[in-house]
PDB file of N, CA, C and O in Angstrom:
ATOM      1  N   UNK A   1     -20.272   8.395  -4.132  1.00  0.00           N
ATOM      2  CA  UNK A   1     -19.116   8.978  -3.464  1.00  0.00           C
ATOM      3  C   UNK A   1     -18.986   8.386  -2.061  1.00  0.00           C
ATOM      4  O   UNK A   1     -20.056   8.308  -1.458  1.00  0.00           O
ATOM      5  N   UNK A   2     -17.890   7.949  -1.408  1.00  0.00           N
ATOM      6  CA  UNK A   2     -17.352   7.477  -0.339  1.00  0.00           C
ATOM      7  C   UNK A   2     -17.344   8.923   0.694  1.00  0.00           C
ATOM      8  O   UNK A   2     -16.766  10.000   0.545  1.00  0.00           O
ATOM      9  N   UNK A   3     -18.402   8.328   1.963  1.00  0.00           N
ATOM     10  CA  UNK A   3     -18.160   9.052   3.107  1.00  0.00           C
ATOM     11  C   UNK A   3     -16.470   8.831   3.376  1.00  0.00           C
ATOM     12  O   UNK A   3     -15.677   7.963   3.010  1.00  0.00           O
ATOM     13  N   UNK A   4     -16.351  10.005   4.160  1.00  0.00           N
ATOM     14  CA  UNK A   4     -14.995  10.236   4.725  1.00  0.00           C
ATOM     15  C   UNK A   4     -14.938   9.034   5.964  1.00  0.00           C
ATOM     16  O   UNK A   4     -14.119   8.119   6.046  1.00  0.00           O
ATOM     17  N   UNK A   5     -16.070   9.340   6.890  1.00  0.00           N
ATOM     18  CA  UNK A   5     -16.188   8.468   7.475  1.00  0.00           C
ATOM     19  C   UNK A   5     -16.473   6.620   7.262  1.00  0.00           C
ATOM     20  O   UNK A   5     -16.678   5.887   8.229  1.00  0.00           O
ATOM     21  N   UNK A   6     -16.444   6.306   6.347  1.00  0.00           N
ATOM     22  CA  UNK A   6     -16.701   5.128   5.264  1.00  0.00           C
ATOM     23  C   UNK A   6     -15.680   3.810   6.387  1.00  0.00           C
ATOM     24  O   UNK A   6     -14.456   3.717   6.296  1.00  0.00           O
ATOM     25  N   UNK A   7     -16.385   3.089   7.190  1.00  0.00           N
ATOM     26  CA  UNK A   7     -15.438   2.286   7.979  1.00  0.00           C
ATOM     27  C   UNK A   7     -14.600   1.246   7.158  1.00  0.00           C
ATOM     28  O   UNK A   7     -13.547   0.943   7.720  1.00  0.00           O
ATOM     29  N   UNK A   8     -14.820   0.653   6.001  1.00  0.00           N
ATOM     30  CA  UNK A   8     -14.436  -0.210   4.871  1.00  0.00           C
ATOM     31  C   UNK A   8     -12.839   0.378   4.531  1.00  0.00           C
ATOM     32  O   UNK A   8     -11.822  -0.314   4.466  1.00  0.00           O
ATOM     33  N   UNK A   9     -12.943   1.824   4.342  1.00  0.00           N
ATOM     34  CA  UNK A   9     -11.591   2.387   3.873  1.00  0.00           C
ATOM     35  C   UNK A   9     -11.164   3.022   4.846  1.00  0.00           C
ATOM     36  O   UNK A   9     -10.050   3.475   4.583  1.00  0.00           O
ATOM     37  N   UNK A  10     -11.550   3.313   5.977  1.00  0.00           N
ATOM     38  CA  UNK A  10     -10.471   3.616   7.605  1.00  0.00           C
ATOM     39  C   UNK A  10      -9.535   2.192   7.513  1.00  0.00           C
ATOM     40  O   UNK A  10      -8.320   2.103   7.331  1.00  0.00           O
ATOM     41  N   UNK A  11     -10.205   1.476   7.642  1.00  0.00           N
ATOM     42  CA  UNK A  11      -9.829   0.017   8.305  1.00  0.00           C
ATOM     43  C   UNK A  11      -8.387  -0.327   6.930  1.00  0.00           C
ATOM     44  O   UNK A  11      -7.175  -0.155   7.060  1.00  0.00           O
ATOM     45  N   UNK A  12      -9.003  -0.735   5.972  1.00  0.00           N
ATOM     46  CA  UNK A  12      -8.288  -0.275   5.274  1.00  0.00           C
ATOM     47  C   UNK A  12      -6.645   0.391   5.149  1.00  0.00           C
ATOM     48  O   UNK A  12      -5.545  -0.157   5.084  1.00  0.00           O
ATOM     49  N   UNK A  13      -7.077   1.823   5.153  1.00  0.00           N
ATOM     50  CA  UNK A  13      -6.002   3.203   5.411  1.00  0.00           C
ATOM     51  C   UNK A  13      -5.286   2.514   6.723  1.00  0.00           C
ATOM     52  O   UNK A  13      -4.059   2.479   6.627  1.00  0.00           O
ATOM     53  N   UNK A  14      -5.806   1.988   7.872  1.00  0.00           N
ATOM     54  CA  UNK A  14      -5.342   2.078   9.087  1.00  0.00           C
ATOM     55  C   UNK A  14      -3.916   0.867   8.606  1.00  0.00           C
ATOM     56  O   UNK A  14      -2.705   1.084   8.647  1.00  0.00           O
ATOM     57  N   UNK A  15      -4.646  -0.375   8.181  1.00  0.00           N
ATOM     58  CA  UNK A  15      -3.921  -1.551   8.275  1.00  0.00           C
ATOM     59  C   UNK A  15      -2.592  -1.499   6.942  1.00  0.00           C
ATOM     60  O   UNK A  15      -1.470  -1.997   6.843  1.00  0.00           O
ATOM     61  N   UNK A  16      -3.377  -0.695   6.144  1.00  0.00           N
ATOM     62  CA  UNK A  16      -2.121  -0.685   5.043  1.00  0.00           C
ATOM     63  C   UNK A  16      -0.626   0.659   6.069  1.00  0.00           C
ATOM     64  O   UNK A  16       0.580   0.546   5.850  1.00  0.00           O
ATOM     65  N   UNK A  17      -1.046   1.402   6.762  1.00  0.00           N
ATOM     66  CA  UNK A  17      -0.323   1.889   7.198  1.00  0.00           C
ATOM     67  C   UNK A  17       0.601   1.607   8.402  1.00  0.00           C
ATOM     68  O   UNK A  17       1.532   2.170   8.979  1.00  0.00           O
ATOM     69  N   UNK A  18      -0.143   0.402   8.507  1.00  0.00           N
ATOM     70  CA  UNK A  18       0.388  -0.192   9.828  1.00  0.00           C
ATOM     71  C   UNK A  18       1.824  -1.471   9.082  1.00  0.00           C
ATOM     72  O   UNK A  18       2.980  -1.706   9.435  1.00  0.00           O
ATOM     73  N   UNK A  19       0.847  -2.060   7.840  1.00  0.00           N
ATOM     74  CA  UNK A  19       2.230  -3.060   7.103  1.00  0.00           C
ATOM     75  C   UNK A  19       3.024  -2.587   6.861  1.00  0.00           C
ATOM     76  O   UNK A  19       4.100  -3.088   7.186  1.00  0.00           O
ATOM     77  N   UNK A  20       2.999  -1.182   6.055  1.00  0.00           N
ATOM     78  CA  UNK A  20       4.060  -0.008   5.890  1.00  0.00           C
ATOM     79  C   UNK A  20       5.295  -0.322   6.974  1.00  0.00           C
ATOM     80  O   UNK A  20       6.365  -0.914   6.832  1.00  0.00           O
ATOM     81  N   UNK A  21       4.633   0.380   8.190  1.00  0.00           N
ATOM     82  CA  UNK A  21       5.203   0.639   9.560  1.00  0.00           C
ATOM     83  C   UNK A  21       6.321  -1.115   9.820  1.00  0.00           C
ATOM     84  O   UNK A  21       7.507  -1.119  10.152  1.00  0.00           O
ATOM     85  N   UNK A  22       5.566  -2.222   9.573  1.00  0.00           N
ATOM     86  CA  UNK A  22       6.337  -3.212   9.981  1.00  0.00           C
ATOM     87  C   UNK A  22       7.158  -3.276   8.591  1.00  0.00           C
ATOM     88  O   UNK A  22       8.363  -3.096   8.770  1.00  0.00           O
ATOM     89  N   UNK A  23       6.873  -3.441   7.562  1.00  0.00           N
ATOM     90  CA  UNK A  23       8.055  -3.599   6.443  1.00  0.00           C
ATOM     91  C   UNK A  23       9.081  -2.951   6.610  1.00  0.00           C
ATOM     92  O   UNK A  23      10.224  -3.395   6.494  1.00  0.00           O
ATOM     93  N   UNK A  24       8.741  -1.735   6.924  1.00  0.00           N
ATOM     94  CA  UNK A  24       9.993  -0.576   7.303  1.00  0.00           C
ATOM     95  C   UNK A  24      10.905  -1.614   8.431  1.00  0.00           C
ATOM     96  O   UNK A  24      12.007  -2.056   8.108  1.00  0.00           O
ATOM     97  N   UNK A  25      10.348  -1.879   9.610  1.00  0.00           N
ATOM     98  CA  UNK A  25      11.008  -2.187  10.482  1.00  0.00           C
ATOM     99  C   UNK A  25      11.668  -3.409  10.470  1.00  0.00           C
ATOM    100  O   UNK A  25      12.818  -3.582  10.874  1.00  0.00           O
ATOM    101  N   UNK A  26      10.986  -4.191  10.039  1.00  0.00           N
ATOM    102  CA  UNK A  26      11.528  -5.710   9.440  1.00  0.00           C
ATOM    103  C   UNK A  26      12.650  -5.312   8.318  1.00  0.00           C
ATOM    104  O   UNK A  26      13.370  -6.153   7.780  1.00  0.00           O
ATOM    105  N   UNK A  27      12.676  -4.494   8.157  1.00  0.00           N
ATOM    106  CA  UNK A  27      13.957  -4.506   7.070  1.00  0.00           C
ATOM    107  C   UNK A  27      15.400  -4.221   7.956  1.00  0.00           C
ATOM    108  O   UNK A  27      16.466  -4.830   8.046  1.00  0.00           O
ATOM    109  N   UNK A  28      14.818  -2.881   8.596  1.00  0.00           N
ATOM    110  CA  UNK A  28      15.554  -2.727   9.407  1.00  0.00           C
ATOM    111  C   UNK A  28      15.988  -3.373  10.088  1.00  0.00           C
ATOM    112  O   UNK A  28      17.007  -2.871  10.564  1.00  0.00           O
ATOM    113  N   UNK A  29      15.718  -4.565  10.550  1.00  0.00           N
ATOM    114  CA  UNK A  29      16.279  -5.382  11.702  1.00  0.00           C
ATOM    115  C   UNK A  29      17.071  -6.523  10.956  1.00  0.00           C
ATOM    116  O   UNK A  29      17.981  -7.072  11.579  1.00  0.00           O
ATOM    117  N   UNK A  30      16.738  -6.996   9.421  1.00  0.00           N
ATOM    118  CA  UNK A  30      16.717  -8.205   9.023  1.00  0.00           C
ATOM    119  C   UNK A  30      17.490  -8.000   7.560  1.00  0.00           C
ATOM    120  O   UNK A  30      18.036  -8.854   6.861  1.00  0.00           O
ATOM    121  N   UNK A  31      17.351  -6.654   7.357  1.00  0.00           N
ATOM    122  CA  UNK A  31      17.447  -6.417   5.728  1.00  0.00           C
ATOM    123  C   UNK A  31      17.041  -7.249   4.865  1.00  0.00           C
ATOM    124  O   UNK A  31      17.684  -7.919   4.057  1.00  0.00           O
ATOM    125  N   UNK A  32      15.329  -7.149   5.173  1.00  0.00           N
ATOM    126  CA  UNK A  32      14.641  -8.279   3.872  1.00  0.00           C
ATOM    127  C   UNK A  32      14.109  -7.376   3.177  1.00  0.00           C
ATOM    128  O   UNK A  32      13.120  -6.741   3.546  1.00  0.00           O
ATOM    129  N   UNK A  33      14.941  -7.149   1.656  1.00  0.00           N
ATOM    130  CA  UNK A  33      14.091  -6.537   0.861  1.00  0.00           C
ATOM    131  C   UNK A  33      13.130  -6.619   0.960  1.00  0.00           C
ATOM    132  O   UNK A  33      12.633  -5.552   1.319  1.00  0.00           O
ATOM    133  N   UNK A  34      11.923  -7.978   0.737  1.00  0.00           N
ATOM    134  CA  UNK A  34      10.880  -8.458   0.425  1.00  0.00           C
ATOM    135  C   UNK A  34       9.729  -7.761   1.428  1.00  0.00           C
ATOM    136  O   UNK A  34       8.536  -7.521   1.245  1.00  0.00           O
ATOM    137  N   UNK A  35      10.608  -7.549   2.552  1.00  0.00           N
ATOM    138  CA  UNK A  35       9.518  -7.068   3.809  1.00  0.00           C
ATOM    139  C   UNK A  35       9.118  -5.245   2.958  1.00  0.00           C
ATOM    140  O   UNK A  35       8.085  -4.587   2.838  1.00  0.00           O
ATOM    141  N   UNK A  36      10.650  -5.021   2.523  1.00  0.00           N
ATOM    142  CA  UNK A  36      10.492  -3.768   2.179  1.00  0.00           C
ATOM    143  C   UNK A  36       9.811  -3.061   1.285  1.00  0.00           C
ATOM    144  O   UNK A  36       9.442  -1.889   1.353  1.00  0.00           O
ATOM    145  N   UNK A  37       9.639  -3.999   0.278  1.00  0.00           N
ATOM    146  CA  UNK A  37       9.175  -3.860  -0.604  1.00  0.00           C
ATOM    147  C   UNK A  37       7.607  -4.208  -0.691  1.00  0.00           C
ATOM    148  O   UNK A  37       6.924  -3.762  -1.613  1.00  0.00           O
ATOM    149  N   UNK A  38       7.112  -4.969   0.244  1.00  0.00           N
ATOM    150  CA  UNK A  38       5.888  -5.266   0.684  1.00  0.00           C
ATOM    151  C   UNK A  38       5.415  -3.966   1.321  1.00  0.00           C
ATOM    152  O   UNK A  38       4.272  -3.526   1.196  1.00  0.00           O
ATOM    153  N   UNK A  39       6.262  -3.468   1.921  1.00  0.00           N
ATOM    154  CA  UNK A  39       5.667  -2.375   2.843  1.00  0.00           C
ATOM    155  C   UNK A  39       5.477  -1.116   2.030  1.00  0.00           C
ATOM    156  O   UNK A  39       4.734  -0.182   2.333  1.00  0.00           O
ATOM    157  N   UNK A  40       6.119  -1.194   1.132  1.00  0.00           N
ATOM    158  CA  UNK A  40       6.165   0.016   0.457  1.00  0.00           C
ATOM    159  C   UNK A  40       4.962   0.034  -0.872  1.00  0.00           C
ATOM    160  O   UNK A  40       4.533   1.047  -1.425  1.00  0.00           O
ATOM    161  N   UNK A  41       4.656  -1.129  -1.118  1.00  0.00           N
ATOM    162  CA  UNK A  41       3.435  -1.429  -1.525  1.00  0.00           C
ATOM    163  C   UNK A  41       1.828  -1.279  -0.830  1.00  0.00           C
ATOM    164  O   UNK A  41       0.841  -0.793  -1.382  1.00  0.00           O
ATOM    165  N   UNK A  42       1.926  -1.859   0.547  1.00  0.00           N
ATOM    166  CA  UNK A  42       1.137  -1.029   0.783  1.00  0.00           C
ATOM    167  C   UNK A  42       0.958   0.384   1.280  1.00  0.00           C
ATOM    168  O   UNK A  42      -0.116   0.978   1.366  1.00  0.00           O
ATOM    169  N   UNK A  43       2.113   0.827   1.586  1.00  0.00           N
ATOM    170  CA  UNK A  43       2.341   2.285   1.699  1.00  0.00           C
ATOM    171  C   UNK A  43       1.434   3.188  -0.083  1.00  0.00           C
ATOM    172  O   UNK A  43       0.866   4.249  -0.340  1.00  0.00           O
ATOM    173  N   UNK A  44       1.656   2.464  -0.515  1.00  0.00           N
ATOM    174  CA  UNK A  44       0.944   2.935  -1.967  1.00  0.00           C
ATOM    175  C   UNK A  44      -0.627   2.708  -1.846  1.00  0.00           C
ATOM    176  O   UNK A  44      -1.346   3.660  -2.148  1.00  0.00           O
ATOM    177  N   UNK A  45      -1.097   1.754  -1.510  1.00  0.00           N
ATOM    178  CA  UNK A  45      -2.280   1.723  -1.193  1.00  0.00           C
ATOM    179  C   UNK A  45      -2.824   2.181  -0.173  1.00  0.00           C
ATOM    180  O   UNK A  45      -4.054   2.188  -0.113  1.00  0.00           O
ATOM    181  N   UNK A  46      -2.045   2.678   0.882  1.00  0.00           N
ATOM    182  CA  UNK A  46      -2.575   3.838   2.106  1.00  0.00           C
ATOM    183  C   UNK A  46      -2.825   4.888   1.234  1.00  0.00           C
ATOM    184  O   UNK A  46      -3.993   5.276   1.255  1.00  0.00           O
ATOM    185  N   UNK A  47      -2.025   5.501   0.423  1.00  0.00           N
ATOM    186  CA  UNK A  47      -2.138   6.648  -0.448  1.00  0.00           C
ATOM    187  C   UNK A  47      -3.856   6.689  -1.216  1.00  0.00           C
ATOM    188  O   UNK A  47      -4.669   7.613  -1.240  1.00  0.00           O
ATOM    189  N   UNK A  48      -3.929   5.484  -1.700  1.00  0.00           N
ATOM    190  CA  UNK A  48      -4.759   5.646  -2.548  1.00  0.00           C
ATOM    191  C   UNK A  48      -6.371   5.615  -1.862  1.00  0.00           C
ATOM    192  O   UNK A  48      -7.359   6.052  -2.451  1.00  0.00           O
ATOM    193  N   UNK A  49      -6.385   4.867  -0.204  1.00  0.00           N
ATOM    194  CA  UNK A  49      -7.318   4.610   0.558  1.00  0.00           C
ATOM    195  C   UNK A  49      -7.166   6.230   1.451  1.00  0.00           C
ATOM    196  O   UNK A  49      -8.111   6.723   2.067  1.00  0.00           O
ATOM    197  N   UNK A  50      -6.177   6.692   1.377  1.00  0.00           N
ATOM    198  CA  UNK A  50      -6.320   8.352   2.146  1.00  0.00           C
ATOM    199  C   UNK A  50      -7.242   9.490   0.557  1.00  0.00           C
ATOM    200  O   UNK A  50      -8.128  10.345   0.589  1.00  0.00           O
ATOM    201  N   UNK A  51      -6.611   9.016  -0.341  1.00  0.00           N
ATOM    202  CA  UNK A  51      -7.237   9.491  -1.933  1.00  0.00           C
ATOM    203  C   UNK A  51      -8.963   9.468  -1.471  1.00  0.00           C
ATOM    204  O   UNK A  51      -9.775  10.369  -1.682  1.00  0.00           O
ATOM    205  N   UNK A  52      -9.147   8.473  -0.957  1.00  0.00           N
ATOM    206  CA  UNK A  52     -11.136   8.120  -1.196  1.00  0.00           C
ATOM    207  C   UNK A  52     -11.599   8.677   0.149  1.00  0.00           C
ATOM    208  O   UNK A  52     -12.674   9.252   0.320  1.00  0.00           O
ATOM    209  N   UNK A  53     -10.503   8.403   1.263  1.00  0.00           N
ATOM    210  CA  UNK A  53     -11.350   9.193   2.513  1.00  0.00           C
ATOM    211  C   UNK A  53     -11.468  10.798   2.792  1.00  0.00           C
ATOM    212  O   UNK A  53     -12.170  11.340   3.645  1.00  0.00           O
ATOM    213  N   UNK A  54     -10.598  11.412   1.851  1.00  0.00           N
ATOM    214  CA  UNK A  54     -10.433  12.686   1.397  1.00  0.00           C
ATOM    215  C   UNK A  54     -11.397  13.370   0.165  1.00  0.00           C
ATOM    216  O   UNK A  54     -11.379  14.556  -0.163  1.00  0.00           O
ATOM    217  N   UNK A  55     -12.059  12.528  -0.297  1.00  0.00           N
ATOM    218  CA  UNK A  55     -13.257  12.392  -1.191  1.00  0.00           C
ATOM    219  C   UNK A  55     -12.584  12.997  -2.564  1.00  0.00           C
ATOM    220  O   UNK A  55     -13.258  13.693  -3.323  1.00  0.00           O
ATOM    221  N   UNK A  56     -10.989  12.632  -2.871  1.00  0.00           N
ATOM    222  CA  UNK A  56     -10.725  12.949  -4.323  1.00  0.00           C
ATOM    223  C   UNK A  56      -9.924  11.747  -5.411  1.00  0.00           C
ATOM    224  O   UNK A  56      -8.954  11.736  -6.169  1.00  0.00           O
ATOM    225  N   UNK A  57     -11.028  10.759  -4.934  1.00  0.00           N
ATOM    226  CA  UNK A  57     -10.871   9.624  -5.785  1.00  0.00           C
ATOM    227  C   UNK A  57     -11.327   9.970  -7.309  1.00  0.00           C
ATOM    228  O   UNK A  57     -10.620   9.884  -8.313  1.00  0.00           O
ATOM    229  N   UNK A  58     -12.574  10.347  -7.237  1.00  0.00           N
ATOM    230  CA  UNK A  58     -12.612  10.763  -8.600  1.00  0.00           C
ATOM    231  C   UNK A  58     -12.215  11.397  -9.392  1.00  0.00           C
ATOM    232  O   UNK A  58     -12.286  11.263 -10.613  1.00  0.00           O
ATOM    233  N   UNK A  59     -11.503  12.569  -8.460  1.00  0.00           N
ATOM    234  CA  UNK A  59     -10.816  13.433  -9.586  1.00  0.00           C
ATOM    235  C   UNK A  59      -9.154  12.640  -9.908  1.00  0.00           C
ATOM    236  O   UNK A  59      -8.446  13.045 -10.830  1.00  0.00           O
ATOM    237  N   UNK A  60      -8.884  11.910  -9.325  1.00  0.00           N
ATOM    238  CA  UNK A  60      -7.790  11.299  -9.571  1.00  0.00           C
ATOM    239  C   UNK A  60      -8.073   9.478  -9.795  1.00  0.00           C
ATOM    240  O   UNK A  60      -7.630   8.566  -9.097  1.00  0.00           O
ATOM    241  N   UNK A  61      -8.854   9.404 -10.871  1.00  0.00           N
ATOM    242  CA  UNK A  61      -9.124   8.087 -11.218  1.00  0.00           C
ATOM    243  C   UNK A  61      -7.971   7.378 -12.111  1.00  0.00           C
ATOM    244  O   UNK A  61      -8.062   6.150 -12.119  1.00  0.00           O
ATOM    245  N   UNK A  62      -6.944   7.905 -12.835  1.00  0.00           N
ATOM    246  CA  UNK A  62      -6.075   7.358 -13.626  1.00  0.00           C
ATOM    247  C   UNK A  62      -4.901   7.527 -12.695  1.00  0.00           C
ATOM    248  O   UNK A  62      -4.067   6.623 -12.645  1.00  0.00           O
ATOM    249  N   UNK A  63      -4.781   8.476 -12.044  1.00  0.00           N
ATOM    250  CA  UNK A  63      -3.734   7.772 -10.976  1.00  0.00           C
ATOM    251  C   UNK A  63      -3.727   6.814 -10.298  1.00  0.00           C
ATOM    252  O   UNK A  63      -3.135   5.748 -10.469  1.00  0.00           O
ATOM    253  N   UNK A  64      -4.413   7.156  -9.457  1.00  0.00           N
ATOM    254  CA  UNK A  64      -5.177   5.957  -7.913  1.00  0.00           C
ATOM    255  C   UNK A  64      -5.022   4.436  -9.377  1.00  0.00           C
ATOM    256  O   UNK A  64      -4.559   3.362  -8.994  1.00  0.00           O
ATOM    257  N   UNK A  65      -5.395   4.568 -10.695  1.00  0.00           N
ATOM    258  CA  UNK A  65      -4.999   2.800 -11.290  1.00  0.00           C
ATOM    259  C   UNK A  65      -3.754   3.162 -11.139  1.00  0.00           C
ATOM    260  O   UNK A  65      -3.081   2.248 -10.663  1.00  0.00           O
ATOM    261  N   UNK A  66      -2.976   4.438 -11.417  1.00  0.00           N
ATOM    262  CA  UNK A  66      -1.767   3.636 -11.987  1.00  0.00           C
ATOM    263  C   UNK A  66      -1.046   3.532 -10.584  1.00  0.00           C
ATOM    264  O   UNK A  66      -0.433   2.464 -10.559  1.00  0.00           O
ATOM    265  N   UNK A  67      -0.933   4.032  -9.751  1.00  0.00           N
ATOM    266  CA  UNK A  67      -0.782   3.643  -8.160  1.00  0.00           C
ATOM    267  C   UNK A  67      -0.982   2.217  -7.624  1.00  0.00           C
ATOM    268  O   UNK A  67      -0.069   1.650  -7.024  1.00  0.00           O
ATOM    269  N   UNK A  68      -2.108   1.669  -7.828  1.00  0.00           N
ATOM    270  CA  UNK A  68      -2.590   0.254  -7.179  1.00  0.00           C
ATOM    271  C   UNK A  68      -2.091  -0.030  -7.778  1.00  0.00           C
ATOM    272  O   UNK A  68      -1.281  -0.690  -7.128  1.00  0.00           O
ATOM    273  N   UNK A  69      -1.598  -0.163  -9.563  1.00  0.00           N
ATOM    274  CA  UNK A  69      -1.189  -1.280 -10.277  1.00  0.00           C
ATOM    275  C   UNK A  69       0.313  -1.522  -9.945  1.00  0.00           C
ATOM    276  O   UNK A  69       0.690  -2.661  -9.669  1.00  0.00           O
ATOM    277  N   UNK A  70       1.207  -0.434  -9.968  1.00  0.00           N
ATOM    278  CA  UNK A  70       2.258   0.073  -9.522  1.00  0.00           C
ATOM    279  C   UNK A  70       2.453  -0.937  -7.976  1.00  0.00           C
ATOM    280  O   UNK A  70       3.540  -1.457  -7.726  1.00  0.00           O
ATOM    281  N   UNK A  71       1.368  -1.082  -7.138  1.00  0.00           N
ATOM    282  CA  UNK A  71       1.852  -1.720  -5.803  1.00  0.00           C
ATOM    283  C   UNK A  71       1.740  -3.082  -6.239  1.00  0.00           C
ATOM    284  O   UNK A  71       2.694  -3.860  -6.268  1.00  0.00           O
ATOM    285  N   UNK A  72       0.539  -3.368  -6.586  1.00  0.00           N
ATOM    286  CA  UNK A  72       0.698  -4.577  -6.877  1.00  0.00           C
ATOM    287  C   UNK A  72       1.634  -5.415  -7.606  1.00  0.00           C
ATOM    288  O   UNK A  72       1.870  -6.613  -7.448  1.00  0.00           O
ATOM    289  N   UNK A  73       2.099  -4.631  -8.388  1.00  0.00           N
ATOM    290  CA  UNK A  73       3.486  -5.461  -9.257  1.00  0.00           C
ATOM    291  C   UNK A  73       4.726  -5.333  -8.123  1.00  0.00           C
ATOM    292  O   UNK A  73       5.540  -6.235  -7.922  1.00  0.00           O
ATOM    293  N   UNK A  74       4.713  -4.178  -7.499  1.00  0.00           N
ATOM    294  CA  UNK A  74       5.820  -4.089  -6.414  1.00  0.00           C
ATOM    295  C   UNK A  74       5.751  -5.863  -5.490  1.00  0.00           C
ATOM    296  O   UNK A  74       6.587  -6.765  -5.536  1.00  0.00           O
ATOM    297  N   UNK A  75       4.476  -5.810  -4.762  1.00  0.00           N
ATOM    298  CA  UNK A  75       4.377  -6.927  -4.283  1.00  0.00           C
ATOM    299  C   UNK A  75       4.620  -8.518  -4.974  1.00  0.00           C
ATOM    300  O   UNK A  75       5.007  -9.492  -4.329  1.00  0.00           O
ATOM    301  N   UNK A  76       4.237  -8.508  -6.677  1.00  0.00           N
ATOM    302  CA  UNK A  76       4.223  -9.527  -7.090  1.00  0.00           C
ATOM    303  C   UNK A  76       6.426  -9.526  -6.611  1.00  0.00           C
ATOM    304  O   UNK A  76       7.047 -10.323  -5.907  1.00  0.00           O
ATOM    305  N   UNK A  77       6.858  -8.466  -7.273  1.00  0.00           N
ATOM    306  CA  UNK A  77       8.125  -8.387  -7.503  1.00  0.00           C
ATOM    307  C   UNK A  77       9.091  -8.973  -6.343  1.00  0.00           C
ATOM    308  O   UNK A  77      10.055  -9.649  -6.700  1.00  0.00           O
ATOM    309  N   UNK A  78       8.860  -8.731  -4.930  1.00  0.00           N
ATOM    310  CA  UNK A  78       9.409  -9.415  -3.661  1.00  0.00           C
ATOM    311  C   UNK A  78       8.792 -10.335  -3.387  1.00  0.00           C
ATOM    312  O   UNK A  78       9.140 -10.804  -2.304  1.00  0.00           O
ATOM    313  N   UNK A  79       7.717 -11.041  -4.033  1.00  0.00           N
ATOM    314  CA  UNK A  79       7.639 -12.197  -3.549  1.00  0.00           C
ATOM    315  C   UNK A  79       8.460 -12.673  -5.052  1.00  0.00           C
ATOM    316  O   UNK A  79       9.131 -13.503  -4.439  1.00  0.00           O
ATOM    317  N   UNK A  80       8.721 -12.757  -5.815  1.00  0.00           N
ATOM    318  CA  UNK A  80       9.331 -13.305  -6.868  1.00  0.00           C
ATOM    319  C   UNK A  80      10.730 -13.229  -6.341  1.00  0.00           C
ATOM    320  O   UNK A  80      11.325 -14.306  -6.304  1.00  0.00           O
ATOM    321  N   UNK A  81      11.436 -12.055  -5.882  1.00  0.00           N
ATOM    322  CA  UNK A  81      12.929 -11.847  -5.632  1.00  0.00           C
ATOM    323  C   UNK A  81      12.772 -13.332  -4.179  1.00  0.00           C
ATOM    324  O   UNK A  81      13.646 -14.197  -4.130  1.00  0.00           O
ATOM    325  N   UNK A  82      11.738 -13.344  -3.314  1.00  0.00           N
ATOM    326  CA  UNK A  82      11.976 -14.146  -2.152  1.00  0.00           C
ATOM    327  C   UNK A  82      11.639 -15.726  -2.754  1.00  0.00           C
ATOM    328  O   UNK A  82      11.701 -16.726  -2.039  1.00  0.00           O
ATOM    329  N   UNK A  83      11.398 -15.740  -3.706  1.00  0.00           N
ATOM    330  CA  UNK A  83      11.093 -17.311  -4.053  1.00  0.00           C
ATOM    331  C   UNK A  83      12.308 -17.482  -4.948  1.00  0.00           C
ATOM    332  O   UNK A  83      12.705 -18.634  -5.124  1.00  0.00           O
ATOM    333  N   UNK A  84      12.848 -16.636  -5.445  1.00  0.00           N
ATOM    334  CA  UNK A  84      14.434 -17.214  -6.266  1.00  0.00           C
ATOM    335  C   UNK A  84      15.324 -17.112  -5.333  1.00  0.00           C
ATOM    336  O   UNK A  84      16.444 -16.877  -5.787  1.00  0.00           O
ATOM    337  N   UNK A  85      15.274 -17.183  -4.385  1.00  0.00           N
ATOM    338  CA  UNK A  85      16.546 -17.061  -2.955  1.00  0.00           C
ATOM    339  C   UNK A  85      16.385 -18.444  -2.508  1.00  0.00           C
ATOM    340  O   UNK A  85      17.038 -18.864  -1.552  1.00  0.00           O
TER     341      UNK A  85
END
């Protein structure tokens, strides 16, 4: 089981919440889906890195996959929409 305190998944939690924070804003300024959609991907993986520092990763093991998998296709998906532009 993952300490709460666990520096691997602060760092983590911190930085996925921080890409969040710029995708949001980069859209806003630029309207790049791709930013948005990046951000909102890792906004999904803040979720799932707040899931383990909250110590209820295990009880939510088939979410937290279907969550990461869910971002990760998000991400494959804007970089695919930004390479057919």
């Amino acid at each position: 089981m993952t300490s709460v305190l666990d520096p691997v998944t602060v760092i983590n939690f911190v930085l996925c919440v921080v890409i969040l924070g710029l995708g949001i804003s980069v859209y806003s300024r630029k309207k790049d889906t791709a930013a948005l959609y990046i951000g909102a991907a890792f906004g999904l993986f803040a979720v799932s890195h707040l899931t383990t520092l909250l110590g209820l990763s295990e009880a939510f093991t088939g979410t937290l996959i279907a969550i990461r998998t869910v971002a990760y296709l998000t991400v494959i998906l804007a970089l695919f929409k930004h390479w057919k532009t």
